[in-house]
Structures are given as C-alpha cells and as structure tokens.
Backbone as numpy.savetxt, mean C-alpha at the origin, in Angstrom:
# Nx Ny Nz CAx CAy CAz Cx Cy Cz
1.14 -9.31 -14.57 0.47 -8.41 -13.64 1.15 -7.04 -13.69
0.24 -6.30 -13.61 0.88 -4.71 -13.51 -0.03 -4.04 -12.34
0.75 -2.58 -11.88 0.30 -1.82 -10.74 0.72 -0.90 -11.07
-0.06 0.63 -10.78 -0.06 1.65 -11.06 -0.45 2.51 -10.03
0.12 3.14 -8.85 0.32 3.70 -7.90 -0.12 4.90 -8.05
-0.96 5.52 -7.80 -1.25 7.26 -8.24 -1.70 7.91 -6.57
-1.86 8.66 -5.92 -2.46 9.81 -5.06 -1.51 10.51 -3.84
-0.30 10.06 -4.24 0.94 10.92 -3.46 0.83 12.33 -3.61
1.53 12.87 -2.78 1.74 14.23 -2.52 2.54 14.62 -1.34
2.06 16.25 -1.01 2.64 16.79 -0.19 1.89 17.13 0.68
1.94 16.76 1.84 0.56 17.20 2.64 1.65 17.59 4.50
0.50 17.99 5.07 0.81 18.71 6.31 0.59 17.88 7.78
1.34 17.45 8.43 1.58 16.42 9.68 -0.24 17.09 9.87
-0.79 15.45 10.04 -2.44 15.68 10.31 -3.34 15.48 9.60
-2.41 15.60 8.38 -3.65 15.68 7.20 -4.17 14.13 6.63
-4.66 13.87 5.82 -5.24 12.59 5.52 -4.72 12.79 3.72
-4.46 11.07 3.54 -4.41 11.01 2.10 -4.91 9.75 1.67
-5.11 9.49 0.23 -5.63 8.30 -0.05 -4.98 7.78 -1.55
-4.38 6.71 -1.27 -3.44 6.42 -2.45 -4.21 5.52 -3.09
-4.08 4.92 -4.27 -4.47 4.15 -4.83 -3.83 3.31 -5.92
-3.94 2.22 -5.83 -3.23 1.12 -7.25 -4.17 1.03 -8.21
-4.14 0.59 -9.31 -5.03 -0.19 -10.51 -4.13 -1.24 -10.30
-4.97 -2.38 -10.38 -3.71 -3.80 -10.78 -4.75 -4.06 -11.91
-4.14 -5.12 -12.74 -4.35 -6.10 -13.95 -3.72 -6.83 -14.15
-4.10 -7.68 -14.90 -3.21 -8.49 -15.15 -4.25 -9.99 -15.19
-3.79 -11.46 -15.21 -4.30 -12.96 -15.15 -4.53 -12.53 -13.43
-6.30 -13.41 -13.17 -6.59 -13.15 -11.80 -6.20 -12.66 -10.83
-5.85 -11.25 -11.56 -5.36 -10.19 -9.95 -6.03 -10.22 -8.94
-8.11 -10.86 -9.18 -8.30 -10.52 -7.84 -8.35 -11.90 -7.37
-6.77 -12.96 -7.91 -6.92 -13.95 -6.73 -5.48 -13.49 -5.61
-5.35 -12.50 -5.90 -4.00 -11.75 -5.97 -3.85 -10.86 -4.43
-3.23 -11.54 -3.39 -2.75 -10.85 -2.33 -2.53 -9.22 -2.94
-2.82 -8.01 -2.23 -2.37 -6.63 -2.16 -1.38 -6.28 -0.94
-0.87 -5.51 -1.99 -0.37 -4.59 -0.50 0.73 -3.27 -0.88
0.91 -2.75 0.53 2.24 -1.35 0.39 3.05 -1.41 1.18
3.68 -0.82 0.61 5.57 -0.77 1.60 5.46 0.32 1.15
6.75 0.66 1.79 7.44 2.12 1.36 8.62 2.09 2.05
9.79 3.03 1.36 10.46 3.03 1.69 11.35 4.50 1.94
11.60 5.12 2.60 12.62 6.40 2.83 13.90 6.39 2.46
14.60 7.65 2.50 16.04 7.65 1.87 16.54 6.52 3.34
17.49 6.01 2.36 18.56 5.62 3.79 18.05 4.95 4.80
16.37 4.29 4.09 16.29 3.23 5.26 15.53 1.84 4.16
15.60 0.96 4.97 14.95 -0.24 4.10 13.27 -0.57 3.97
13.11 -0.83 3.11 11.93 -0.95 2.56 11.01 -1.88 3.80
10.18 -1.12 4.04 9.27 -1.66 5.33 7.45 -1.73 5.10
7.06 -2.66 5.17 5.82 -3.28 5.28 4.61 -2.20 6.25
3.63 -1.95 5.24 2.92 -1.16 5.77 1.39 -1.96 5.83
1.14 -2.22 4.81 -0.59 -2.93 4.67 -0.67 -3.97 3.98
-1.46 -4.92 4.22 -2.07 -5.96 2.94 -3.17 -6.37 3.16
-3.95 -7.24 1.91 -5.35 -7.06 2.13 -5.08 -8.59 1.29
-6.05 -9.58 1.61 -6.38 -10.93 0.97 -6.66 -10.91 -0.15
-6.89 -11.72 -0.91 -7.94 -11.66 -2.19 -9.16 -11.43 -1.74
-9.63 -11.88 -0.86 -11.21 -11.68 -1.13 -11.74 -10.05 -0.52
-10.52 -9.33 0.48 -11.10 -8.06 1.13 -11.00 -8.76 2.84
-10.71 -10.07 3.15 -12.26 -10.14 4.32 -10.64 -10.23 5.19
-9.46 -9.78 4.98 -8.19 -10.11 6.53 -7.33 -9.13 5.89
-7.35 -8.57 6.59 -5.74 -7.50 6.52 -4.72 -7.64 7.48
-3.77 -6.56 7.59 -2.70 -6.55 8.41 -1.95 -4.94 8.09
-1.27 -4.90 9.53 -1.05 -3.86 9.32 0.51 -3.22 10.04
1.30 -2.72 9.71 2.73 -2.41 10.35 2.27 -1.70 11.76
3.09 -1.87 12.41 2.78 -1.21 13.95 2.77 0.06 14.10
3.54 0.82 12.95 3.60 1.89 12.87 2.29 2.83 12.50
1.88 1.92 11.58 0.51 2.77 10.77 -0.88 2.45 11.43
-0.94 1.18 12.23 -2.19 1.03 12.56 -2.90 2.00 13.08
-4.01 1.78 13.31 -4.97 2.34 13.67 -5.05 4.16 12.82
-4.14 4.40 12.90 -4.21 5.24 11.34 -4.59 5.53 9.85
-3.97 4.00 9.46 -3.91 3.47 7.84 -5.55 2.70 7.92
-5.76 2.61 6.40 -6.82 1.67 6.38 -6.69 1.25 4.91
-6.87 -0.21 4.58 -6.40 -0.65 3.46 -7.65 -1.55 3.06
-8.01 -1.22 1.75 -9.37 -2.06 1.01 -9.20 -2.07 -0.37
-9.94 -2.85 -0.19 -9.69 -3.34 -2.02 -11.11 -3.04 -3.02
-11.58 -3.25 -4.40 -12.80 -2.74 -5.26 -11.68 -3.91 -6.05
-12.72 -4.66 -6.11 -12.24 -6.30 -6.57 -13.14 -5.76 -8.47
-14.07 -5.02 -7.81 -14.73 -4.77 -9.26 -14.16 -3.92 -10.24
-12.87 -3.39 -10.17 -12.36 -2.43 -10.46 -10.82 -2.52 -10.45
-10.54 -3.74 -9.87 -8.85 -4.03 -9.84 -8.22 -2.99 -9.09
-8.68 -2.49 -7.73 -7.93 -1.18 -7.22 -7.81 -1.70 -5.85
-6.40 -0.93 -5.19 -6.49 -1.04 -3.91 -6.39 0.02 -3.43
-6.93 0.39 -2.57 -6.76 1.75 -2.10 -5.78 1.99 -0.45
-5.10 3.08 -0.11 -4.73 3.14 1.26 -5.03 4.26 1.66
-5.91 4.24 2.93 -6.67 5.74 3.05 -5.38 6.20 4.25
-4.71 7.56 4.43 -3.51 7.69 5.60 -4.19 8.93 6.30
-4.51 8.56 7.23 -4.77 9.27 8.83 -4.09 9.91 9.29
-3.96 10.98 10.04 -3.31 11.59 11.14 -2.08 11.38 10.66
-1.45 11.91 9.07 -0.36 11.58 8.91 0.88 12.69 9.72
2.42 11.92 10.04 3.07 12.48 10.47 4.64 12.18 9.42
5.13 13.57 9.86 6.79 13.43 9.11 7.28 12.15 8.31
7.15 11.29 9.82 7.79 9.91 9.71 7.08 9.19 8.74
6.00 9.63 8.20 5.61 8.34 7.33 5.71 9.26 5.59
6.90 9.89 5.50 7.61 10.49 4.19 8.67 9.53 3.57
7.95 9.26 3.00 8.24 7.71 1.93 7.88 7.31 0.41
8.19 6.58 -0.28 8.40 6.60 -1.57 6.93 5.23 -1.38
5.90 5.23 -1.77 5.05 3.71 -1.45 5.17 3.36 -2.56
4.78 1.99 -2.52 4.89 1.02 -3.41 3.62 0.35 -3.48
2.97 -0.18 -4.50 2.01 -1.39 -3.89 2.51 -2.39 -5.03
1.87 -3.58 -3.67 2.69 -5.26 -4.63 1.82 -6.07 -4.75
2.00 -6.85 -5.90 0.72 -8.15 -5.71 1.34 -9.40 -5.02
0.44 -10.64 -4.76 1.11 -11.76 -4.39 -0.05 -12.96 -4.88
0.38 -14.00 -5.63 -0.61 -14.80 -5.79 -0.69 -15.57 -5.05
-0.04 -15.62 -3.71 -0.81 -16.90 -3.17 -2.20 -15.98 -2.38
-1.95 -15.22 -2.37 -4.03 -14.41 -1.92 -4.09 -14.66 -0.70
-3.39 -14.82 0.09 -2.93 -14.98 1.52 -2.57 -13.37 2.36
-2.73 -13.18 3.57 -2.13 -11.65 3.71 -0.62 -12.28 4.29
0.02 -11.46 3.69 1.61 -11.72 3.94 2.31 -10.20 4.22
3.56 -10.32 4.95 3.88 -8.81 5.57 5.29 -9.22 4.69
5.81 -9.89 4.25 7.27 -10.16 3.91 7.79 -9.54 2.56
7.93 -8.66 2.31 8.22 -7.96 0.73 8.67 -9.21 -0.17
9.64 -9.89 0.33 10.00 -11.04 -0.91 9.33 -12.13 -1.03
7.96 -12.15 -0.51 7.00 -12.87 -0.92 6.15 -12.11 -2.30
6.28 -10.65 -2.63 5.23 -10.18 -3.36 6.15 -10.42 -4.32
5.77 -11.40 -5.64 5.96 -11.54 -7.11 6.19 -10.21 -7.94
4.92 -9.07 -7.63 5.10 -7.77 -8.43 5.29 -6.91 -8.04
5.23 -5.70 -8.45 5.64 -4.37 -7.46 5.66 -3.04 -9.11
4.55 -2.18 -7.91 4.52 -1.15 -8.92 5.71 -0.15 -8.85
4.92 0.88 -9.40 6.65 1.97 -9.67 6.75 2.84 -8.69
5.63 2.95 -7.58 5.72 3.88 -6.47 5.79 5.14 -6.61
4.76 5.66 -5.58 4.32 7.29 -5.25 4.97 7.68 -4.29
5.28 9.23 -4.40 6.16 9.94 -3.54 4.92 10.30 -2.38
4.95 10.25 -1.34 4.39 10.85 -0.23 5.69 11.60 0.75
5.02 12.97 0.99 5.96 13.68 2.00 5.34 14.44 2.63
5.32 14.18 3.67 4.43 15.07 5.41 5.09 15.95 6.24
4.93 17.41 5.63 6.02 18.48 6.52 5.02 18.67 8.03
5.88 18.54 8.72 5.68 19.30 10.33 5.19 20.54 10.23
C-alpha cells in the first residue's frame, strides 16, 4: 500500500483547505483511512478516519465540526476538507491506511502511513 498526501499550504486563521491522499495498493478500498498530524514538539495526534465503505467516521475533538473527511473509493482518494482553520491546527498531516476497514482513532493501529503535508495557519 502506498499514500501520497498533496494540498498543504499556507493559509490565514479562517481560511479553508482541502488535502488529499491517493492510496493504492492490494484492496485499499477494503482499507480503513485516515489523518494525524503532528507539530514541532508535540506528539502525533489523531484527527479523522473514514471506514472502508465511506458510511462511519470519527473525528478528534479538536477538529470537529470543522474538519470533514470522505473518501472516492472510485479513485483511491481521501480527501480532508479544513474549516475555519486556526494557528493551532499548524501541523505536518499525515494520512494512514488500516486493513481492518474499521474506523479506528489509535495511530498504531494504521499498518501504512504516507510522507505528509506541511499545513501552517498564520493569525
């Protein structure tokens, strides 16, 4: 399995962004999604995941109702659309697969892990 993280940037407390993975690989789409991220000097923390099929997510307390996380099963992509972004969510993301296709929040449950996009949100 592979993941390929692309739509980071630099954007302005407020603004909206939308990241995106390609996965591939043997039945990625039986393949739990998801993102973390992580900041300097702090530990890698659980942001979204999405099932195999699209139909249950989850979401860090921090990002809800903000974040929104979906998948294009036809296309091997996951996408994370970011809302009303602020400072605090200036982080390095990651997205990971997991085959048990379950939504799981636990990083050392995800088997893969892409190479991660820089996101940074000035005030």
């Amino acid at each position: 399995v592979q993941l390929q993280a692309s739509g980071g940037g630099l954007v302005r407390a407020g603004d909206s962004l939308k990241l995106s993975c390609a996965a591939s690989g043997d039945d990625i789409n039986a393949h739990t999604l998801g993102w973390f991220r992580q900041a300097p000097g702090k530990e890698r923390e659980f942001v979204a995941a999405v099932n195999w099929l699209g139909s249950d997510t989850a979401y860090g307390d921090s990002v809800k109702a903000r974040f929104t996380i979906f998948r294009v099963n036809d296309n091997n992509t996951v996408f994370l659309q970011m809302n009303s972004l602020k400072p605090e969510d200036t982080a390095v993301y990651y997205c990971a697969a997991d085959r048990s296709g379950l939504v799981t929040t636990r990083a050392r449950l995800y088997e893969y892990w892409g190479q991660g996009t820089q996101v940074t949100v000035s005030s």
